[in-house]
C-alpha positions in Angstrom: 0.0 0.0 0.0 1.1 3.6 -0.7 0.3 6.2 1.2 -0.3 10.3 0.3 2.4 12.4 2.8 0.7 15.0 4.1 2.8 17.1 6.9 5.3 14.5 6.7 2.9 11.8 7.9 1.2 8.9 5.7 -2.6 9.6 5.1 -4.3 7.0 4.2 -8.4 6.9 2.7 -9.6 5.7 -0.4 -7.5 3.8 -3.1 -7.2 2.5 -6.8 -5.0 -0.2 -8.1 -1.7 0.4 -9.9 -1.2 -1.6 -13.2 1.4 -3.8 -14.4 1.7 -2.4 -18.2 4.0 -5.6 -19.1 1.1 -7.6 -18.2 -1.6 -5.8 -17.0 -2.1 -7.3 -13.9 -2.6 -5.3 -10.5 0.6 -4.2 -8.8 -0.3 -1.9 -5.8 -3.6 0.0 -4.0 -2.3 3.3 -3.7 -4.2 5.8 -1.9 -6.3 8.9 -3.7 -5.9 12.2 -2.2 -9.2 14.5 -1.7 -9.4 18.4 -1.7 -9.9 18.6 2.0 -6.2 16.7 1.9 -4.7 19.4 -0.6 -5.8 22.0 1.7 -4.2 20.4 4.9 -0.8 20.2 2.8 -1.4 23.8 1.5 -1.3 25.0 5.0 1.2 22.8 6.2 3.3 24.1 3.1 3.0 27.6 3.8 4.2 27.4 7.6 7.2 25.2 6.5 8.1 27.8 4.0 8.4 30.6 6.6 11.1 29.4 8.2 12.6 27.3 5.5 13.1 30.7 3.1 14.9 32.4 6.2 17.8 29.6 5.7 20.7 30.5 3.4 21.0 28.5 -0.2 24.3 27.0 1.2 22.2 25.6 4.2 19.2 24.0 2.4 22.3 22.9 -0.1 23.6 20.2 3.0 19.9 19.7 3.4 19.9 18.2 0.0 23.0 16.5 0.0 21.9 14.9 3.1 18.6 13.8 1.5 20.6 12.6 -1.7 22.8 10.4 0.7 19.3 9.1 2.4 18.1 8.1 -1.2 21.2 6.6 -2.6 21.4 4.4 0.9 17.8 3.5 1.0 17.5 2.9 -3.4 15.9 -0.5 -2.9 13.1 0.2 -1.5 12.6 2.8 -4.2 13.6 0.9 -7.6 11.1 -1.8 -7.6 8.3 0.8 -7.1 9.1 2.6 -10.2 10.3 0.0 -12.3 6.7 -2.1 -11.7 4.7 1.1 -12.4 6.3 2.0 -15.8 7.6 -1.2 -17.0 11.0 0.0 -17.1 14.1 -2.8 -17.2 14.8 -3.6 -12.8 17.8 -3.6 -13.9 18.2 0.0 -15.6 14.8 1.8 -13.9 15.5 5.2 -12.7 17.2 7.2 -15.5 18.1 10.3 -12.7 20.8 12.8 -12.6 24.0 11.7 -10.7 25.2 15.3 -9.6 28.7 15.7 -7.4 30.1 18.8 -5.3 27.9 22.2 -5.1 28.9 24.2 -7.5 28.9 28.3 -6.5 28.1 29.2 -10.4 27.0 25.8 -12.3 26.1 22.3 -11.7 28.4 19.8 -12.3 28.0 16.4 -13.2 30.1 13.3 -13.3 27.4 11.7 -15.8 24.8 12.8 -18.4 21.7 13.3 -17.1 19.9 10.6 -18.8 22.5 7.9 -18.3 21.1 4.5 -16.6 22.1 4.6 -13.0 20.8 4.1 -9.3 22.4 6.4 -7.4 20.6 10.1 -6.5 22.5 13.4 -6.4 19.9 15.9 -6.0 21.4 18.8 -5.2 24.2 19.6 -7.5 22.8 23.2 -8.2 24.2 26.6 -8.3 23.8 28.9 -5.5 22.8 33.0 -6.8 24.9 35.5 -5.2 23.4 38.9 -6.0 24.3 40.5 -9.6 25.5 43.8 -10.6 23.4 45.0 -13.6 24.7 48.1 -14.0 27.0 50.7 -12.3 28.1 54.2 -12.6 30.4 56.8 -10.1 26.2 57.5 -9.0 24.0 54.5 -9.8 24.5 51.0 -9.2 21.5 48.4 -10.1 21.3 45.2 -8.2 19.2 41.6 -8.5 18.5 40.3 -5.8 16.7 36.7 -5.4 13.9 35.6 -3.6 11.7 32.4 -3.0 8.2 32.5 -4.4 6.4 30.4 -1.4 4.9 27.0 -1.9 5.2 25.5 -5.9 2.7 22.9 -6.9 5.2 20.0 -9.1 2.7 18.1 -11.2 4.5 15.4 -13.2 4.1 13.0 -16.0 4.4 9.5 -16.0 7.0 8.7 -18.4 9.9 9.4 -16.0 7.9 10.1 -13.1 11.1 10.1 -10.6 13.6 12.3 -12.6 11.3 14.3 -13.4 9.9 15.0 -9.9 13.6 15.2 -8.5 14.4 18.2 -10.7 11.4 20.4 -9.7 11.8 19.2 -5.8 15.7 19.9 -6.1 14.8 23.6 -7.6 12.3 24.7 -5.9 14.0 23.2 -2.7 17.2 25.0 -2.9 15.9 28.4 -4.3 13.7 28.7 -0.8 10.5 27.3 -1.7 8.2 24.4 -0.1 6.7 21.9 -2.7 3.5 20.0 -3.0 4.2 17.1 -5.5 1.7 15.6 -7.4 2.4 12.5 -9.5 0.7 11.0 -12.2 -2.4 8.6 -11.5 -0.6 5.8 -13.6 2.7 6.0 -11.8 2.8 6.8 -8.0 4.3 4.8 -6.1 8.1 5.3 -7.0 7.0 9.3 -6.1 5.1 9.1 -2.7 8.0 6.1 -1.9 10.5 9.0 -2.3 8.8 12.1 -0.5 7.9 9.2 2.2 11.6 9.0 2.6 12.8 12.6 2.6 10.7 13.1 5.6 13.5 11.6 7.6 15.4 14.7 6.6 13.3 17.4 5.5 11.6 20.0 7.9 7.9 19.1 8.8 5.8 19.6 5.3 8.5 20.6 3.7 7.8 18.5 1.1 4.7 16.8 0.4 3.0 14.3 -1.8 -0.6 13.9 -3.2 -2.0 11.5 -5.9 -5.1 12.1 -7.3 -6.4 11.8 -11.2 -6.7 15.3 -13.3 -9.5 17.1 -10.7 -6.7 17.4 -8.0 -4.4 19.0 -10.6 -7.1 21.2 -11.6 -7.3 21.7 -7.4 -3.6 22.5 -7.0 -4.0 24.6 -10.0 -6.3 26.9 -8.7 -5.8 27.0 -5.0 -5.2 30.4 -3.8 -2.4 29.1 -1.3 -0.1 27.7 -4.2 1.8 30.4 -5.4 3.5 28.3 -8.6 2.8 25.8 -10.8 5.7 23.6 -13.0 3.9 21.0 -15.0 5.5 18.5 -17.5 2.4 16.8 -19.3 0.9 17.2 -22.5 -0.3 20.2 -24.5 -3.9 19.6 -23.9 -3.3 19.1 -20.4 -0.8 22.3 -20.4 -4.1 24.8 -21.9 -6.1 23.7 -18.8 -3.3 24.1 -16.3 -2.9 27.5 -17.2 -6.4 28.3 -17.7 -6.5 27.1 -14.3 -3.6 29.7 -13.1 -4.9 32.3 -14.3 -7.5 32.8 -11.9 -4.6 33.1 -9.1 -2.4 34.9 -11.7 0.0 31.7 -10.3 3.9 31.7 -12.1 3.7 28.9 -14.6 6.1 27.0 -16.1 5.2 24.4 -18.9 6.9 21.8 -20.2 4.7 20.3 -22.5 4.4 17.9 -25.7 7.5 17.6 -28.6 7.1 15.7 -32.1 11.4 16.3 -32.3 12.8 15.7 -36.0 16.4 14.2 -36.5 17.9 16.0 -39.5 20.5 13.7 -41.5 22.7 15.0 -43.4 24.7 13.2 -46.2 28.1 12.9 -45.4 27.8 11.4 -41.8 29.0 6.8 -41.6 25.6 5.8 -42.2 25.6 2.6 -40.4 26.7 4.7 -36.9 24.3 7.2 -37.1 21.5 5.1 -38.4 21.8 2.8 -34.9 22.1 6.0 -33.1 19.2 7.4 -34.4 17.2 3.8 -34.0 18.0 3.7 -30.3 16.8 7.7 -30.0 13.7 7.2 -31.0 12.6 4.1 -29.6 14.5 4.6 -26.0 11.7 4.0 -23.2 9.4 3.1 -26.6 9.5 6.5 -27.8 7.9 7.9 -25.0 10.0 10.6 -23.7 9.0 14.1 -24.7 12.3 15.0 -26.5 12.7 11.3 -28.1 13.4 11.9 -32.1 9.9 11.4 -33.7 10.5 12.4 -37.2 13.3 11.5 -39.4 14.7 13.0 -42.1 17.4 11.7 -44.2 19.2 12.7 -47.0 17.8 11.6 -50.3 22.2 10.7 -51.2 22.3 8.0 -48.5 18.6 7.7 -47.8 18.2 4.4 -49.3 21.3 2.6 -47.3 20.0 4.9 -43.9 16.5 2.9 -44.0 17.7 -0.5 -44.6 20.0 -0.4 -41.9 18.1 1.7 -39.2 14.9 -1.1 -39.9 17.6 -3.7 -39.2 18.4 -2.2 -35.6 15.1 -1.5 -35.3 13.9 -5.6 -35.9 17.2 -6.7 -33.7 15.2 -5.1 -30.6 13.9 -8.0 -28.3 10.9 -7.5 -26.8 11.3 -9.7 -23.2 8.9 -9.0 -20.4 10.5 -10.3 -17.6 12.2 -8.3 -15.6 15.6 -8.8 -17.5 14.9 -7.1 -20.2 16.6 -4.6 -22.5 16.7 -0.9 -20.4 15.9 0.2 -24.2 12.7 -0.7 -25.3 9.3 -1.4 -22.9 5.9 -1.5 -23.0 3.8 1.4 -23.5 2.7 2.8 -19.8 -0.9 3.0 -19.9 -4.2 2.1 -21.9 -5.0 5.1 -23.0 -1.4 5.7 -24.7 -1.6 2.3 -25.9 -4.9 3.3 -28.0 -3.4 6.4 -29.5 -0.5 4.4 -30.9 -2.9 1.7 -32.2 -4.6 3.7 -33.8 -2.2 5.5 -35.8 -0.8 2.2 -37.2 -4.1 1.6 -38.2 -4.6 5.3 -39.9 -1.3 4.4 -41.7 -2.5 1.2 -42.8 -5.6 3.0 -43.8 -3.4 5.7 -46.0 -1.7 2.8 -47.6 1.7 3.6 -46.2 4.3 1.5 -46.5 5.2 0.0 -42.6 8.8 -1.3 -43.0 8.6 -3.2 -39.7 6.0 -3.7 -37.4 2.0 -3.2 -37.4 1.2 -7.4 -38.2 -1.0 -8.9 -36.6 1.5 -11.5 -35.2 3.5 -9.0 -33.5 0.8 -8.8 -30.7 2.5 -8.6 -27.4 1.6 -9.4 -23.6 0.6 -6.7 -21.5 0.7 -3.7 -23.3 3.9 -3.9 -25.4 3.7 -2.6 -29.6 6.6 -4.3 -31.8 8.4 -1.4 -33.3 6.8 0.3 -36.4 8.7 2.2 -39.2 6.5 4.4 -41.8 8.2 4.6 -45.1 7.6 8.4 -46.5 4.2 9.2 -45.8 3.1 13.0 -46.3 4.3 15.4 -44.4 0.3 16.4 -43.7 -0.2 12.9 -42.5 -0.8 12.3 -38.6 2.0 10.2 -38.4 4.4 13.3 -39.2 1.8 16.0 -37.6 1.6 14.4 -34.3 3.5 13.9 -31.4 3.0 10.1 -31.1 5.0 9.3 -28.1 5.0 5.4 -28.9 7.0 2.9 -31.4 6.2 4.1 -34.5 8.6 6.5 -36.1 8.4 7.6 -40.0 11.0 8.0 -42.1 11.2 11.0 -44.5 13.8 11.9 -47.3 15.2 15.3 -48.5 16.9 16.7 -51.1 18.4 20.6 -50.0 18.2 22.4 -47.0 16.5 25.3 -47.8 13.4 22.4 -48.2 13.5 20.4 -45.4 13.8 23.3 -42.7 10.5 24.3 -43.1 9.0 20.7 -43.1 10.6 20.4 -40.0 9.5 23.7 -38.4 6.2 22.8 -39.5 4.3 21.3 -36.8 2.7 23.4 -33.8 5.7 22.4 -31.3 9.3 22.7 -30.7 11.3 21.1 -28.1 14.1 19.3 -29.5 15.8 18.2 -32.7 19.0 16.5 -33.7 21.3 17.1 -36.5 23.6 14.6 -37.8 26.7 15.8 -40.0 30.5 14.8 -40.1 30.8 18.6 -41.0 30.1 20.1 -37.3 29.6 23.6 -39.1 26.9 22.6 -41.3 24.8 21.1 -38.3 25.3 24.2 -36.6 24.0 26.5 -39.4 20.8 24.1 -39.5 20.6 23.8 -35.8 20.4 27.7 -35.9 17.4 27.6 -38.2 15.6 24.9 -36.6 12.5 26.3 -34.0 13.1 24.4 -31.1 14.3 25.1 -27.3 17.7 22.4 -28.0 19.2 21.2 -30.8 21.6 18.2 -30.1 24.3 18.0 -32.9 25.4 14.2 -33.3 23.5 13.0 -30.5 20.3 11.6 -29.6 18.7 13.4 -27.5 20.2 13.8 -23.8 19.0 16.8 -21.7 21.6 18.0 -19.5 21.6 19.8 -16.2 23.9 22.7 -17.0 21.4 23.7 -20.1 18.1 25.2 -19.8 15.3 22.9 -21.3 12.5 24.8 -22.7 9.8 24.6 -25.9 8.9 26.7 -28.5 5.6 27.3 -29.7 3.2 25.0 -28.0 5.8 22.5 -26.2 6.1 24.9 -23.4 5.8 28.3 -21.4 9.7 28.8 -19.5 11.6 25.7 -18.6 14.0 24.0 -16.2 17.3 23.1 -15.2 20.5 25.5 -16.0 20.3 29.0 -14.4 17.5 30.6 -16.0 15.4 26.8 -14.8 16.4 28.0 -11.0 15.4 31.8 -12.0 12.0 30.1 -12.3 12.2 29.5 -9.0 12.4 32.8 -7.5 11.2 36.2 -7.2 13.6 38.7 -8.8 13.9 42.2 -6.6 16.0 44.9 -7.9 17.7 47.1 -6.0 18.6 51.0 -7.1 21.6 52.4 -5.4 22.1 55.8 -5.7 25.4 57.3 -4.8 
């Protein structure tokens, strides 16, 4: 049983079942929380915070590095939470940020921040000394930086853990007290790991609260919440801040991608093309800057398919708990019906499915053999929308000046990658390409140091990197005169 953490104390009440998605078989009851119970953590949030925001950032620093010691000892009882809910590999579940020493300007990290590991480092963050803007013999101009009060984290349920860690760590360090919601389909991993920080945190510090989409419509419009940072999809995103509005709350969105891979002609086809395989379909394609679309050069197009369908087809679909960290099953039902249905709309359309989308490849639980689309349209709903599953079309292009705008032209922009031996041509398409990151002969790998944001509809202001903690924070300014 999993419990809410309300004041640093297990609440229990009514419950619904975790699922299984390798098989699709009951896991866990895990208890729902109620408004009356978001109102109780709103207040314990709010007197927490008053003495909390008094500490200095290198005090609630050891605070973190305390709780990131507390986590790392007390792992197991946290991986097999979060690899039963989302159906990642036991072996390879977490996917978090291992962070080392405080840094007084930048984090620093001994590993990527996507790498497979166990261990938790949350609170490799920068602290932010006040800043000189401007200054004269008579004027000086200072910003100054201040917590916001109690931030409401509601997360996804892709990477429900990593994701969760980043806002807490933030929002933690900059002065503020958090209320975390998770997602409905994956809890338990979340209110394991605010269950155990209560061993070091201050009294309702930080607190925990499952609940389906009305309690995230609660926590977005309760008057004692004084932020919002959602990762979720665009739909969800409108509502959220429809929601905040009424509060005039800070938001910040991090919201749907449908990323492109641009391939260029010159790059050692039989690299890239496995590179670019194991981008898209990492987790199953279901992490909101996985590649999406991809677009190769009509020079090498023809060798690039045959042997990115050939990694694709060498994934083994196992589901025991051995299998690859690569590929799982898609989390829920209702994620599992959009992707089902767009093999069928492609089947429909008569496009050509390179792998993938038989009959036969039926799965247990709720896993989809990998799909590859050869060229459909670039109006088609395969390339439109952000499918967030394992089916991935393949496009081909001739010149740049062509392919920029087919890959500007969808209503998002998150990520994209560019693939070129010739570093400076990447860079000149990176440059032209409307997204918050570009990765240049990578698959996509979100890193602390930089600030992860959308364009368009994948977002409203980001995280991570300085301008993520700014988010964080009230900025004051302060006018000397002389």
């Amino acid at each position: 049983m999993f419990y809410n953490i309300i004041n640093s104390e297990r609440r229990s009440g009514d419950s619904v079942t975790v699922m299984n998605p390798k098989t699709n078989e009951a896991l866990w009851e895990v208890t729902v929380g109620h408004e009356m119970d978001l109102d109780d953590a709103v207040n314990a949030a709010r007197v927490s915070f008053e003495s909390w925001k008094l500490l200095s950032i290198e005090e609630r620093q050891k605070y973190l590095l305390k709780l990131a010691n507390e986590l790392e000892h007390r792992r197991g009882e946290v991986q097999p939470c979060l690899a039963g809910e989302t159906g990642k590999s036991v072996k390879y579940p977490f996917h978090i940020v291992n962070t080392g020493k405080i840094s007084k300007k930048l984090p620093r990290t001994s590993s990527q921040t996507w790498r497979l590991m166990t261990p938790w480092r949350l609170s490799d963050l920068m602290s932010l000394p006040n800043k000189v803007d401007y200054e004269t013999e008579t004027l000086k101009i200072v910003s100054t930086y201040h917590p916001i009060g109690v931030v409401g984290a509601i997360c996804p349920w892709n990477f429900p853990l990593v994701l969760a860690a980043g806002k807490v760590a933030a929002a933690l360090v900059m002065g503020n007290s958090v209320i975390v919601k998770p997602s409905q389909f994956t809890p338990c991993a979340t209110l394991k790991f605010v269950e155990l920080a209560t061993s070091v945190l201050p009294r309702g510090l930080l607190q925990a609260l499952n609940g389906e989409s009305d309690i995230g419509r609660l926590i977005s419009i309760h008057p004692g919440i004084d932020k919002i940072s959602f990762t979720g999809s665009i739909a969800t995103g409108k509502k959220v801040v429809e929601s905040a509005a009424k509060t005039l709350k800070r938001v910040t969105l991090e919201l749907g991608g449908n990323d492109a891979s641009v391939v260029c002609p010159d790059v050692d086809v039989k690299t890239v093309a496995a590179k670019v395989a194991a981008g898209s379909f990492f987790h199953s394609g279901q992490m909101c800057v996985a590649t999406k679309r991809v677009y190769v050069h009509e020079a090498i197009f023809q060798e690039f398919r045959e042997t990115f369908v050939g990694a694709v087809t060498n994934i083994k679909i196992d589901p025991s708990d051995d299998q690859s960290p690569l590929f799982s099953p898609v989390q829920n039902g209702l994620q599992y019906k959009v992707v089902k249905d767009l093999i069928a709309d492609c089947k429909e359309n008569n496009y050509t499915l390179l792998c993938g989308g038989k009959a036969d490849d039926e799965q247990p639980g709720l896993f989809i053999a990998p799909v590859v689309v050869d060229r459909p349209p670039d109006d088609s709903r395969i390339v439109q929308m952000e499918q967030f599953g394992p089916i991935i079309p393949l496009m081909m292009w001739s010149t740049e000046d062509e392919v920029i705008p087919r890959v500007n032209g969808t209503c998002t922009g998150l990520g994209a990658c560019v693939w070129a031996n010739d570093v400076a041509t990447a860079e000149q398409i990176a440059r032209k390409i409307e997204v918050g990151t570009v990765w240049i002969n990578s698959a996509e790998a979100p890193n602390p140091y930089g600030y992860c944001s959308g364009w368009k509809q994948s977002g409203i202001g980001g995280e991570w990197g300085n301008q993520g903690l700014l988010s964080y924070s009230h900025t004051r300014i302060i006018q000397l005169c002389k």
